[in-house]
BATI-667819 format. One record per atom (N, C-alpha, C): residue in one letter; x, y, z. Coordinates in steps of 0.001 Angstrom, whole numbers, plus 500000, padded with zeros to 6 digits. Example, Ala and Ser with C-alpha at 12.3 -4.5 7.8 and 13.67 -1.06 7.14 Angstrom:
BEGIN
A513190494310507800A512300495500507800A513200496700507800S512850497750507080S513670498940507140S512900500030507870
This chain:
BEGIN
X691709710590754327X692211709216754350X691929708608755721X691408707315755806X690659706959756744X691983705852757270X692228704943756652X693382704017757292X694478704458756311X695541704676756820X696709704810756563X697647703842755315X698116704488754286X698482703051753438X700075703368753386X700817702460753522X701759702955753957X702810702470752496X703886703654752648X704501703583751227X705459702096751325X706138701914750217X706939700811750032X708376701064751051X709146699790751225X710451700376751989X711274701176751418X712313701784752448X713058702513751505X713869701786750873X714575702416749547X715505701993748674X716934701995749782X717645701484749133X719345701327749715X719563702469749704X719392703671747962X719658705129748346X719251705984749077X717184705542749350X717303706607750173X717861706172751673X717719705076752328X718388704405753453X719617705355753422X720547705630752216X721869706216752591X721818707725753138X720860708344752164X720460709770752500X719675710751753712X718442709170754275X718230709330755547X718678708970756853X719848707749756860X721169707325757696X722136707697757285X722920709076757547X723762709687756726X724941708557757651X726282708152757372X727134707225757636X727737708220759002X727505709391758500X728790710007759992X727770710633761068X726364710028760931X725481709415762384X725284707943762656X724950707883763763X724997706793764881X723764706640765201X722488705584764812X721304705695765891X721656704950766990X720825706519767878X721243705396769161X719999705218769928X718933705488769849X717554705720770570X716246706004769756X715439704553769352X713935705322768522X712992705049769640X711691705706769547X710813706226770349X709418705995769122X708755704999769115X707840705010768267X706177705579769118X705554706204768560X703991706736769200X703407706327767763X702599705045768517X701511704859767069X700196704965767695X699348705043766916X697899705320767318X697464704225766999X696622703384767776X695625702164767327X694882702069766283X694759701030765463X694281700443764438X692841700853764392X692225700003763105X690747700238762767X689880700096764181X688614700781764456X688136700595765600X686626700372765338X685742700097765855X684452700534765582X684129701757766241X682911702777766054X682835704294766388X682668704134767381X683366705293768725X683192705468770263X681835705376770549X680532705626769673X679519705898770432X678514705621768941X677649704897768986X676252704548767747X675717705367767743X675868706039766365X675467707011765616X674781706851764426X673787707310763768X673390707253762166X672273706210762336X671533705302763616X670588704486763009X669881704424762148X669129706064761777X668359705653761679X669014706234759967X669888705897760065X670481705797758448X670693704304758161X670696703129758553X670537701988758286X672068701329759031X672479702014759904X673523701727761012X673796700715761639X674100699400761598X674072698895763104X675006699123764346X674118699162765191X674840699692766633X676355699028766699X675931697562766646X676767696764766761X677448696012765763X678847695684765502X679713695323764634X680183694121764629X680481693306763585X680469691973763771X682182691428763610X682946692392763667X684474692564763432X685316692528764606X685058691790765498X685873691634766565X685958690535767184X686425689676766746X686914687724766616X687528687657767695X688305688395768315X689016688357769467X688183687771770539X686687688399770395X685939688233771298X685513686608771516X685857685749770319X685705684440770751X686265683812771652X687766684328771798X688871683299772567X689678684883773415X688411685232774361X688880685902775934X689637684959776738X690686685852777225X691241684681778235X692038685646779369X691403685259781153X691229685771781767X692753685443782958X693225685990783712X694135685066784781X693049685400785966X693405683240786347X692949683188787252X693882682274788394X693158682583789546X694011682067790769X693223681146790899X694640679739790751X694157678303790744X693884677894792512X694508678577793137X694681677392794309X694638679042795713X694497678671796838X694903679580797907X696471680052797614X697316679300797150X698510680214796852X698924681003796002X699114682412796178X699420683205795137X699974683108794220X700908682761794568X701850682364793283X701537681374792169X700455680642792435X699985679595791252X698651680346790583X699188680925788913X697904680980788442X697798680198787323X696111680221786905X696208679757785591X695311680271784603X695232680244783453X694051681132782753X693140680547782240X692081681213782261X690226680932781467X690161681485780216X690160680395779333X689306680627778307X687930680744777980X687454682154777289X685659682135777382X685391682806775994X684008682925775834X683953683401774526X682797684679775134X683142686152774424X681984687240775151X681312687209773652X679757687305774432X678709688039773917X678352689164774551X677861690394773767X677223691265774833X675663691250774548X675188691925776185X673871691544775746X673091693457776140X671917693124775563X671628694558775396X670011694287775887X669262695909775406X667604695831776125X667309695109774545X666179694759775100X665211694427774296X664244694920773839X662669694958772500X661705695809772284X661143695981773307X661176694920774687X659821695064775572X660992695552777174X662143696031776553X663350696061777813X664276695137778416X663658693662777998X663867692452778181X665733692036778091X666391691584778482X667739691323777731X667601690803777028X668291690777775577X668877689969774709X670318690308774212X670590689237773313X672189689518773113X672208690466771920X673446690678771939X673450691809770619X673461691508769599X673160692051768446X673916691104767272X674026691956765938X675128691468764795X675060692405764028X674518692372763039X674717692874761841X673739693410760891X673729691928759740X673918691241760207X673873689455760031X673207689036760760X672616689005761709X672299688296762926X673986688067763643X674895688222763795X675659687588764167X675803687642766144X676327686888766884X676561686760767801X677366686843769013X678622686238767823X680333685824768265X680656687503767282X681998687346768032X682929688727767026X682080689881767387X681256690305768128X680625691605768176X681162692659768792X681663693742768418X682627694580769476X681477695624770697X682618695887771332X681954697157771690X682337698679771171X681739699408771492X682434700473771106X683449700956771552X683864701437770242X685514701771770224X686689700779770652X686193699308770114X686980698204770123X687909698259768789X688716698372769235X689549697661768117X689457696378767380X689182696152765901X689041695190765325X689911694192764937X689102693508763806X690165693003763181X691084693033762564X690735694408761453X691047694976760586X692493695839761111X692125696164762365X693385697358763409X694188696583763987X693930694548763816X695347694171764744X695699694088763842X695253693708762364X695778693467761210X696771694581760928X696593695888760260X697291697236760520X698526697151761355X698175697034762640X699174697371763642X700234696576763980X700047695357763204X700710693997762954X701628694654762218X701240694559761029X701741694931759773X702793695997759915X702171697285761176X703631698223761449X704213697687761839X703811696845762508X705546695968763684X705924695613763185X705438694592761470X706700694214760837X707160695022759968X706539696307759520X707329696941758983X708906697756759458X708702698142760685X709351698598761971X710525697818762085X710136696724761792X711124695421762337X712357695206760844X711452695462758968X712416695305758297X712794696756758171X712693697696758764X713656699097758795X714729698559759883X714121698878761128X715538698601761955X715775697649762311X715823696544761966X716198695180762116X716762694624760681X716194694212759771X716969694158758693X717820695392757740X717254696394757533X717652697176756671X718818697617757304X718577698614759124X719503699333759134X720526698597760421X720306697294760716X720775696260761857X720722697191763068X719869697956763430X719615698675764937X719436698214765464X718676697182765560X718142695945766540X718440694659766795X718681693905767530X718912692497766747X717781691848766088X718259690878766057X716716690068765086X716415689165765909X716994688437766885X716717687722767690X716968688127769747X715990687971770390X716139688798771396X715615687388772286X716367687621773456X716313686729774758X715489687875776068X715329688727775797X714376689676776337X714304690686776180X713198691633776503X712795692816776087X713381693912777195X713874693897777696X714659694554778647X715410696059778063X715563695864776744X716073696593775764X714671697621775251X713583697142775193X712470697769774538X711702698632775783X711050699987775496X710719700750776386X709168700393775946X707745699784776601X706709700147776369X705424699955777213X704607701397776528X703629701812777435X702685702262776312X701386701986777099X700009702095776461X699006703134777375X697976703729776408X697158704372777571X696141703559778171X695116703930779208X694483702787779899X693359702304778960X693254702772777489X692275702125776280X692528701378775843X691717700129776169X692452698633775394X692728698459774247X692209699835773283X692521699227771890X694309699862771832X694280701152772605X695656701274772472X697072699816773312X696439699382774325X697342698702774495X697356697207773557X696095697081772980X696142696175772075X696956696122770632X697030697759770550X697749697828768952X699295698139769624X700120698345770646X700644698070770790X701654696806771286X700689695934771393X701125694159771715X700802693512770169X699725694235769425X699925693876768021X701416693933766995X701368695404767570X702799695719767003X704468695361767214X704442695137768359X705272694275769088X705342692816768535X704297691937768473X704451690924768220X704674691043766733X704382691502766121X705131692471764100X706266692401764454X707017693288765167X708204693279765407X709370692249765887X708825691629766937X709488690634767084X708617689165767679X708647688391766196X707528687211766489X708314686143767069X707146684808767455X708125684286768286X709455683891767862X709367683279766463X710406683291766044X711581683436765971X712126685187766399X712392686199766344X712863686259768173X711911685284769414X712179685579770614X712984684430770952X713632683876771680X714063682776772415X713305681956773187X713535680709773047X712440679619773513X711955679996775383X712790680533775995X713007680597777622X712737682669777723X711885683323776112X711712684437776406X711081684946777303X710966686120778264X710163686003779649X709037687095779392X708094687092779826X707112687842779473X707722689519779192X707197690009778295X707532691709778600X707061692700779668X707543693510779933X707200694665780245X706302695791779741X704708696155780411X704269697231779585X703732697779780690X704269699380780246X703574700436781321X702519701023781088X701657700984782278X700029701848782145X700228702921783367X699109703661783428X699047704480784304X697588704670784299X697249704899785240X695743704879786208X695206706521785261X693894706729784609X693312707382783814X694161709039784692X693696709046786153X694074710703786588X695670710734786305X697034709743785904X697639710310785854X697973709994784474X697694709777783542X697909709650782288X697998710978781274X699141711146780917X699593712401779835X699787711332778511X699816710717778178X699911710086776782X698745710383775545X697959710842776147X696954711602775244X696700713138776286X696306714004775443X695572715262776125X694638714831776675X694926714752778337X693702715001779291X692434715548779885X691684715584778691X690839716989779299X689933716552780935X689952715321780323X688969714433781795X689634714502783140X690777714638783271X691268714915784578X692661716438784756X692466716742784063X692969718489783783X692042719497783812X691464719964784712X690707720804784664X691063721997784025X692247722860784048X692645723738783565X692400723786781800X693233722520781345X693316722013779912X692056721684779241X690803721203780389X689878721103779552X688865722379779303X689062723932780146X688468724668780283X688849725608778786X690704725128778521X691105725862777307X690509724877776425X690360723894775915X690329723000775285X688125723407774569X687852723484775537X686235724088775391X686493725719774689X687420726367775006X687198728145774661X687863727823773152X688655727123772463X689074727081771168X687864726883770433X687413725093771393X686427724251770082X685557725315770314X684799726388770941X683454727241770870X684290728562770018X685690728760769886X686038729582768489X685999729545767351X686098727637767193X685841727246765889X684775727023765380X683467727316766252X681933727067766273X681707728503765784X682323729181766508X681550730698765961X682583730915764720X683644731029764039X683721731100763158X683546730244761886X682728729105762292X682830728080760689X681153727710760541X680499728065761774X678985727721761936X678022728259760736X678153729625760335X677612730140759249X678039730487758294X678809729552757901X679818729674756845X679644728497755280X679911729093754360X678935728273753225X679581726431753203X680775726391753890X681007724955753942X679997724537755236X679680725006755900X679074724505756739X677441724418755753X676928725260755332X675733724890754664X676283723439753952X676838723201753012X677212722256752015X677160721004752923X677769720841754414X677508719294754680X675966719675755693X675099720919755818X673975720598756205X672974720109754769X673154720387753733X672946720205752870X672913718714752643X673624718023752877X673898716591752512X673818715622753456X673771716220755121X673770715526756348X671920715645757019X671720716751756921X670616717108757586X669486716400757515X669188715777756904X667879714365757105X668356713235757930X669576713363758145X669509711598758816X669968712633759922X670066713721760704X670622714699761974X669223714408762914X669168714439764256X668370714555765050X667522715686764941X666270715642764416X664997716691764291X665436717390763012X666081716897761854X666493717573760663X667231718387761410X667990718986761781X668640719880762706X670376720141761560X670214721539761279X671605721700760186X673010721200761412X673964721157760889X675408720744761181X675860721844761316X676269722122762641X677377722971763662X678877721997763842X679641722488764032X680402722008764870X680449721824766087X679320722701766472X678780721926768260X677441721370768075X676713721047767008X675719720309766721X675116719020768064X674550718567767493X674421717235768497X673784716279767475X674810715272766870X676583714903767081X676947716202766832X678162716249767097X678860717001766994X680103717147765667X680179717929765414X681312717745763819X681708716847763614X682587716754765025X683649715499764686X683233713931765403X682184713984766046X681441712977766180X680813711988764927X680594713021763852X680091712906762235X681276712281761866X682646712835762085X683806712653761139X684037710901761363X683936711043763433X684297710107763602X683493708423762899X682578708403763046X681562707980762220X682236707587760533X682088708941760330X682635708677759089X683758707446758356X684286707927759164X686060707048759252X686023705973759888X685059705880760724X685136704045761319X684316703633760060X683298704082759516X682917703241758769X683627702691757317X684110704095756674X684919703802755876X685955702576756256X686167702336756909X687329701359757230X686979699915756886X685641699589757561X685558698401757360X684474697835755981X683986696831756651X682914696210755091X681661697090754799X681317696309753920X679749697058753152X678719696735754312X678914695724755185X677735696036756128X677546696894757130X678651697586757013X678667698728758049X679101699947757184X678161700453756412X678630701834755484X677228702703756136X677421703833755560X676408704706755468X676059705180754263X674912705959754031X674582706468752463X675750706853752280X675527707527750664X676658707099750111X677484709231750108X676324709866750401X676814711230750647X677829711432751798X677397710698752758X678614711038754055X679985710513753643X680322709848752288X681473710259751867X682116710683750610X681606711987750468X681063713103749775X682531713652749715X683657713460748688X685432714185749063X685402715622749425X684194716613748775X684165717880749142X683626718042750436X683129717104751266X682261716980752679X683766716633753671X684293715437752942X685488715027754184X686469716114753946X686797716898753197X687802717771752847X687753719216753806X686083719180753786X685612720099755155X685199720098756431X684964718778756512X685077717731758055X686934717954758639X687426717584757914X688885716872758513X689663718519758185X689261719725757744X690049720718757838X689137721678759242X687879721725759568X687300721859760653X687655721220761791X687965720051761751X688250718885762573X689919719377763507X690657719179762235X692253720028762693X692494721162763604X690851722159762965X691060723379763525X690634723433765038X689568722475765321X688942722618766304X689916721973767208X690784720907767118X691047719913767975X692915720417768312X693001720799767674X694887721194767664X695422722793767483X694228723662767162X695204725217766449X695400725609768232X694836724972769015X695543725945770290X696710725199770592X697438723966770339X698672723979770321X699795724647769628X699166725199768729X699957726127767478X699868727855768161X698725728011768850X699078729453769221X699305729480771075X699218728923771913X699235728967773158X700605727841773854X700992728450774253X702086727917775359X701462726986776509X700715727911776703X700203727250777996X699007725607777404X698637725714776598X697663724654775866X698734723806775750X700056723765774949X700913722798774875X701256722502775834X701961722793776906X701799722563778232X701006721221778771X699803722015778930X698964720871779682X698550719904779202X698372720384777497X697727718983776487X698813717809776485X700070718710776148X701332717531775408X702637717228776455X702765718446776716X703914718992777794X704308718093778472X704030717121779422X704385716327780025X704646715245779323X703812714638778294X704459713935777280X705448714037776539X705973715003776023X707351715643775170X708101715834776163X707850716025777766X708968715793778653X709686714699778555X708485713665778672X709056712205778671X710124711676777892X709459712416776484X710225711665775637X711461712373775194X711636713434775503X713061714377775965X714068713942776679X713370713864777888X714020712936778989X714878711932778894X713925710836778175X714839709609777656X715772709398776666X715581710570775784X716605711170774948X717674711214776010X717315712663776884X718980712618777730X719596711727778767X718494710304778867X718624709317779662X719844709012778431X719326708687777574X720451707847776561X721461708449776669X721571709839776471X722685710149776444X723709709804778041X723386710367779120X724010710058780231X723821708626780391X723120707934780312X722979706124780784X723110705863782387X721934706783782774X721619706601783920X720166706375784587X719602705761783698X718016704530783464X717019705690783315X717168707186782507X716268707715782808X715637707786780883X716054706913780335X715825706446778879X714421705665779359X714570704724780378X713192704259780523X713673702844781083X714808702689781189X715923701324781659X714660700795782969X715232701805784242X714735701821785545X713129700881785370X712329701320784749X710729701447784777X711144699806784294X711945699505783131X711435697803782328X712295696774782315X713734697322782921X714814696286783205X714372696098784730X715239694628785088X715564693914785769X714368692549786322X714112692071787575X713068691258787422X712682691300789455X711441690647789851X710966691131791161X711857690086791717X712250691172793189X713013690444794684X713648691742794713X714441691102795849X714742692066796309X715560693368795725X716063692771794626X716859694034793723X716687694471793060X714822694526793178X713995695303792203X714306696690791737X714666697023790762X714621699053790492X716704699387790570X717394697809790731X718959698478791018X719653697353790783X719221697333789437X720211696425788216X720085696388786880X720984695917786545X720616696048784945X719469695007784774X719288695134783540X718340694223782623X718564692686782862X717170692025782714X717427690606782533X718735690007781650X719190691047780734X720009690075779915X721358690888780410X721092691771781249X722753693228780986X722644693961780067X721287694155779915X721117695254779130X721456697240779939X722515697785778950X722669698944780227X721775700109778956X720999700163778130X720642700655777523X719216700700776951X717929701394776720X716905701412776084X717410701985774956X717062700935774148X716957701647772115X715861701562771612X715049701062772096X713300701359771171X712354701126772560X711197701989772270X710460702222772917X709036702239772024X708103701796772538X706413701796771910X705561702397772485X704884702896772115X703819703646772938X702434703469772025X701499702898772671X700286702765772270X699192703895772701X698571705203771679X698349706089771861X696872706362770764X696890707784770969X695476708089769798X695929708868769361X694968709113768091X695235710608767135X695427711917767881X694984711711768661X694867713029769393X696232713442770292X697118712221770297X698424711949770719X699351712982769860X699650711952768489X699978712491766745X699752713992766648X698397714207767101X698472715606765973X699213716597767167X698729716302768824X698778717284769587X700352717150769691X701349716148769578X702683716426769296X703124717266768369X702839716540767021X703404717569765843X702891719157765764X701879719412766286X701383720655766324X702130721442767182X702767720300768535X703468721428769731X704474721599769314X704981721167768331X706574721393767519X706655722507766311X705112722681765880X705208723389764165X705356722794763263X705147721344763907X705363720745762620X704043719998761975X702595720244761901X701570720275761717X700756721183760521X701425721981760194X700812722583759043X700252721877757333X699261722109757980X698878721319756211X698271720223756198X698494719133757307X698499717724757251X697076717504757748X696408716375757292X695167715956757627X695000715375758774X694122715144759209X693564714496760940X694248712671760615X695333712616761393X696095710851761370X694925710143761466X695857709226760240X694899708129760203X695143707052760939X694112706095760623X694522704652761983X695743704123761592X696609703928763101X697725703149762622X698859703998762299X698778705262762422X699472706384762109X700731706301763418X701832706583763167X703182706562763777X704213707582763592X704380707944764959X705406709187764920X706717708208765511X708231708649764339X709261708192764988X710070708955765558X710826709049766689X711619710127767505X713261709113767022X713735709499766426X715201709466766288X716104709710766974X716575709607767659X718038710068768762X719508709422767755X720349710462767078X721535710038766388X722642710527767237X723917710283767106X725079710926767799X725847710722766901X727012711794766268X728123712083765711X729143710961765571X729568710432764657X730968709898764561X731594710363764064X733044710488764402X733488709264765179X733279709431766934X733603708539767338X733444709066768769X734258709707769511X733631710724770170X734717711966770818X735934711557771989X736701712097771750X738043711718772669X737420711341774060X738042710252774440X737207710009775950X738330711056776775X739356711435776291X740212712263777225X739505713672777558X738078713995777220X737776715185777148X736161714664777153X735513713845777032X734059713267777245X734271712202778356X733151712491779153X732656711252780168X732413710048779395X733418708963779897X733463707721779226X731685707477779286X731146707432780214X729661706887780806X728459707707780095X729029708483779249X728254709588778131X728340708943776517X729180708679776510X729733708689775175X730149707064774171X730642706267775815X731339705319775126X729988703709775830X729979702881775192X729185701932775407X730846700852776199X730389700037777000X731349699551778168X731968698460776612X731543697882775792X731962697527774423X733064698179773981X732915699016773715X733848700179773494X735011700495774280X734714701059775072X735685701332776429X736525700146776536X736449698554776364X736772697879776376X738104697414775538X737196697846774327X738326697498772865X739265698513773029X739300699732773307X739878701016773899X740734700831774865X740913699749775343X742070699589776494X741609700139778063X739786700913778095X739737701543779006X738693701303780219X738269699123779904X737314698883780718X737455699414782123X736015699322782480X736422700013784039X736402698729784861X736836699038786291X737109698187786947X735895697937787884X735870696850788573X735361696753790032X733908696746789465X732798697759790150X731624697375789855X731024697976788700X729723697240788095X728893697741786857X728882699412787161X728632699871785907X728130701023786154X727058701376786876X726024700176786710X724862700316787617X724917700327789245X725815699455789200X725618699323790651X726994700265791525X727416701511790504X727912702088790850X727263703342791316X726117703398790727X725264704484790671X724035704277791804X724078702773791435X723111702552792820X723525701916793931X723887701209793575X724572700038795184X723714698599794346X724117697762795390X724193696207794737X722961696292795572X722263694930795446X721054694712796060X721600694849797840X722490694464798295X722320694609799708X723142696200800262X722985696663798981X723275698498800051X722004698937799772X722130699853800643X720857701002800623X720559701605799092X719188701881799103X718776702350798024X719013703954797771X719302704342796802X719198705727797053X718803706382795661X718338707756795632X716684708115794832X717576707839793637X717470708027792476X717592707975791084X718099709541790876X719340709659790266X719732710942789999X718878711705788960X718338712973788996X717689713850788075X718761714167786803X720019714171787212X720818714237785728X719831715536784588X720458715077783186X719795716432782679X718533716291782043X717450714854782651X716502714964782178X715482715938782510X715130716188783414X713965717038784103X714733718200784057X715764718767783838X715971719898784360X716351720759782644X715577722517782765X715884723097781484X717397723178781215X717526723203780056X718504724143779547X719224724967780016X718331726097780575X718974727168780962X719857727111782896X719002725564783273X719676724916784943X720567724225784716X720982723786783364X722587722708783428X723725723452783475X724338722482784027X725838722886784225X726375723126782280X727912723481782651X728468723804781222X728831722153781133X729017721505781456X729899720253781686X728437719547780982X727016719320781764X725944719096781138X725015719132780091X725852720309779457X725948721216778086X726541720457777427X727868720136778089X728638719778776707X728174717999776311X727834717393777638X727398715741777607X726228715924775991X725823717001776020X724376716829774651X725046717226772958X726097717593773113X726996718065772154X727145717250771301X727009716814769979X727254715782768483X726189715283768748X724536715309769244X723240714280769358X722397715171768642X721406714176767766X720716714898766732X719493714198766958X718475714779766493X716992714281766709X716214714562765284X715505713443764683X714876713475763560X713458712817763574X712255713471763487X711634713323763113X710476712431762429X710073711245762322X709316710910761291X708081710340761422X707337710977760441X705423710741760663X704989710321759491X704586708953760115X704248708028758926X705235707861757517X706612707766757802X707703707518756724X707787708637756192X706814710059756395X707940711347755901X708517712543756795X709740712912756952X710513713881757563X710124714822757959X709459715173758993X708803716656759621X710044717461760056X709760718681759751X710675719524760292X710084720909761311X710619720657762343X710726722096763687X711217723299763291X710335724318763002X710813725537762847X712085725985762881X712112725999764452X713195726655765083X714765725740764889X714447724483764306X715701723213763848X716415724658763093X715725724994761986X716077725589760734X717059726903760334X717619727084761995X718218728297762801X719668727903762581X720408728513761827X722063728341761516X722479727771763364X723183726606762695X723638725623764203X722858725404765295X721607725205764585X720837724277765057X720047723184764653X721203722441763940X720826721181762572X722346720754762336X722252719409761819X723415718605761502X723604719615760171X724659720090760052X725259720924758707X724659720188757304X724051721143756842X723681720537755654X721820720142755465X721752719514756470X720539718544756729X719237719251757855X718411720229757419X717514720441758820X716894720046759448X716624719071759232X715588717497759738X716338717062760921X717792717089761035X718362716937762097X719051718018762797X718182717784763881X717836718955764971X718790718680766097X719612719599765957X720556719352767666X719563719024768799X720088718291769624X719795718082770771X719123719302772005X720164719475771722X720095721320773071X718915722066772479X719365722070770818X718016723114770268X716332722572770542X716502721236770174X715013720504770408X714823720308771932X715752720170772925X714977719847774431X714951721622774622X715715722684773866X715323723772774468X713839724371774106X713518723645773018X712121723661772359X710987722878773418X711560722144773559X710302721300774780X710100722002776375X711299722524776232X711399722697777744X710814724305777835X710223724395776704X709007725876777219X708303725197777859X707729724587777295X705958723710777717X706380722424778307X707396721757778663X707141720822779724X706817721869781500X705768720911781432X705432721402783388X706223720917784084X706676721740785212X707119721253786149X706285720015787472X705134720947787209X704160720021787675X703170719721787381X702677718641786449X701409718859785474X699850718834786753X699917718618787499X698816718517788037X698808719279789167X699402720011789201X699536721702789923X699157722796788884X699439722915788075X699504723298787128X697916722931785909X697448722019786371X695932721434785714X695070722383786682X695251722507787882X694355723344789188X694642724421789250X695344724890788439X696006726391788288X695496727358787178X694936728681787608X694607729583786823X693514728841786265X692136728333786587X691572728280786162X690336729487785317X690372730304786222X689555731533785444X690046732484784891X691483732304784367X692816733618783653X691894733093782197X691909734472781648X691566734364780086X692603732950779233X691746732698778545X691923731192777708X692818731605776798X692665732709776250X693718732977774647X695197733444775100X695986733709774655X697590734254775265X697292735974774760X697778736628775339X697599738156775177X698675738298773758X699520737654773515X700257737770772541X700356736490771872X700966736374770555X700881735263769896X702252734188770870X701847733083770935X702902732472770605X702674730941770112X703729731197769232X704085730065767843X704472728915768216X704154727648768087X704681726437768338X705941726640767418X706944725726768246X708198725205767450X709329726032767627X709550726644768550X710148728115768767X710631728354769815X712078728415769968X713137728282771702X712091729825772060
């Protein structure tokens, strides 16, 4: 399956069965992968290919910021329209064009189309009638995003399908006339964990090479591998049969494959490259090559995902303590001087949804570092993992829980037990004119086995669930008597799932990327994703 079709909403019953009444959401975490794209790299010419694609309209109405005047502070923006231009028969430039002649709309590679803002649209509003209408998690109308956690990797189509999706979610409509621009976090390519790094992990990409050359020697002479040389090998460079380290390469083919499937008839290939017994052995080769070392190596999860499943651990136990390490710090407040030590534009003391604009390679290398990957095909475009954070009702005696854990200042309020004097925030930090001081580590960064009992008990009634592409994945190790909401294994205690992450989060991912580079690649013993 090449684009993702996504099922109908849920019914009221199942809504009841998957929001059981005696949980609380209090924290989603969405990772979607970007929409339809055109292929990373032109492949198949001389199968009747064009290089170039005529599906990217965006490209009419570019619009650039520019600085109007010597003063900084005044900008304004350019509207332009891109063509790209390419060699010519004699080397000459000309512009590109597609398999129309066309001019305008031409992408580049691995642009996200039309077809993928369309998609990624479409999740945001789907996103929006789950927790906004169906289950009222959200409001429906927002005066700022201060509340929303989001970050993209430095690939424009990912930060594009995440401003696609966003605007799904909450259109203007939906924003306040005086709404202020959002917040979105990037990070510079060397420090980016939101996808597996092999380009700036040296360690990760040395394991990452010893798998894919395992899955070469075991699938290379193997009769599925005849079957797509069989059907591929005339349009291959020099008739040359299909390896999985071929040149393309397997999944270079796959990729191919699947961009084309996506869009129109002017961009197909013969009609064998989508052959169901060919993709059935593409996309189960594909799995194997690109993810089984998250399923058997510790150390592969680690460097591939590890720092990513920190993150999103983290902000789990940000929520729980409410001390900005949910993702508050990074997207509340606004620039001067009390940048980083206040609440939110609106008083927001809480992150409840978060976006992340990511790739497949995001999707699978998560669910795989959990165990929860077995079976499932290579994500399709547009594909979305949801992280659930629930907590127990009713709410626990504040005579015996940290009000600042447990109770929202709402609460505490109706309770007879507002606090006095200053915000919580600026109890924790100081007001803009005291000194700054670092951000407490609390129990995000730190394992399991380094918290206090008191820190123990702050994670006590919080449940974590699962969901990929609207169905319920389940963690091995969830499935462990009292370590699941009674009854239900999909919901995974807290303690049990960060004690699950906190094998393979690094302490230091890029100490740890320069580390052990020439130690044998495989683990001397098995070990199993999904598993304290």
């Amino acid at each position: 399956m090449t684009t993702f079709v996504p099922r109908k909403p849920y019914s009221q019953e199942e809504l009841e069965e998957l929001y059981p009444h005696e949980l609380q959401l209090q924290l989603v975490q969405i990772l979607l992968r970007h929409g339809e794209r055109s292929p990373v790299s032109p492949r198949f010419q001389n199968a009747g290919l064009r290089p170039y694609w005529p599906y990217c309209n965006s490209a009419r109405q570019m619009t650039s910021v520019i600085m109007a005047t010597t003063d900084w502070s005044k900008w304004d923006r350019m509207k332009y329209r891109r063509r790209l231009e390419t060699f010519g028969l004699d080397d000459g430039p000309v512009i590109a064009s597609g398999p129309n002649g066309e001019f305008d709309g031409v992408c580049n590679p691995g642009e996200l189309t039309d077809k993928g803002r369309e998609t990624t649209l479409a999740l945001g509003q789907r996103l929006r009638h789950l927790y906004v209408d169906q289950l009222k998690f959200m409001p429906a109308l927002i005066a700022d995003s201060d509340m929303i956690y989001m970050r993209a990797t430095p690939v424009p189509r990912a930060l594009e399908s995440v401003q696609q999706a966003f605007w799904g979610f909450y259109p203007p409509s939906a924003r306040t006339a005086d709404f202020p621009p959002p917040t979105i976090i990037t990070r510079t390519p060397a420090d980016e964990t939101l996808f597996p790094n092999d380009g700036n992990c040296r360690r990760f990409a040395h394991l990452s090479r010893a798998f894919a050359q395992r899955t070469a020697e075991r699938w290379n002479d193997t009769e599925d591998m005849k079957y797509l040389s069989q059907l591929f090998t005339k349009w291959m460079p020099g008739n040359a049969p299909v390896k999985v380290d071929s040149h393309p390469r397997l999944s270079g083919i796959m990729d191919t494959i699947n961009s084309t499937d996506a869009h129109g008839p002017a961009t197909k290939l013969p009609s064998e490259f989508y052959d169901p017994k060919a993709r059935t052995i593409i996309d189960k080769i594909g799995v194997e090559e690109w993810y089984s070392g998250y399923r058997e190596s510790t150390e592969y999860r680690m460097l591939g995902i590890g720092a990513l499943m920190g993150d999103i651990t983290s902000r789990m136990a940000g929520s729980v303590e409410r001390n900005g390490s949910d993702g508050l710090l990074e997207v509340g407040g606004s620039d001067g001087e009390d940048t980083g030590l206040r609440q939110g534009r609106g008083g927001e003391k809480d992150i409840k949804l978060a976006l992340s604009g990511c790739h497949d390679t995001t999707l699978a290398a998560i669910l795989t570092s959990l165990g929860a990957f077995d079976g499932e095909q290579w994500p399709p475009f547009t594909s979305h993992i949801a992280f659930e954070l629930f907590r127990k009702k009713p709410w626990t005696d504040p005579q015996t829980t940290s009000p600042r854990s447990t109770f929202t200042d709402k609460q505490l309020k109706e309770n007879g037990q507002e606090k006095p004097g200053k915000s919580w925030w600026a109890s924790l930090f100081g007001t803009a004119q005291e000194k700054a001081i670092p951000r407490p580590e609390g129990i995000a960064r730190q394992t399991m086995d380094e918290l206090s009992d008191k820190q123990k008990e702050e994670l006590k009634g919080y449940y974590v669930r699962i969901r990929y592409n609207d169905k319920v994945m389940e963690v091995p190790s969830c499935k462990a008597p009292g370590k699941h909401l009674e009854g239900d294994t999909s919901f995974c205690t807290l303690e049990a799932f960060k004690s699950i992450v906190d094998k393979y989060t690094p302490k230091n991912w890029k100490h740890a990327c320069a580390s052990n580079v020439d130690a044998p690649s495989f683990p001397a013993q098995p070990e199993p994703a999904g598993h304290e």
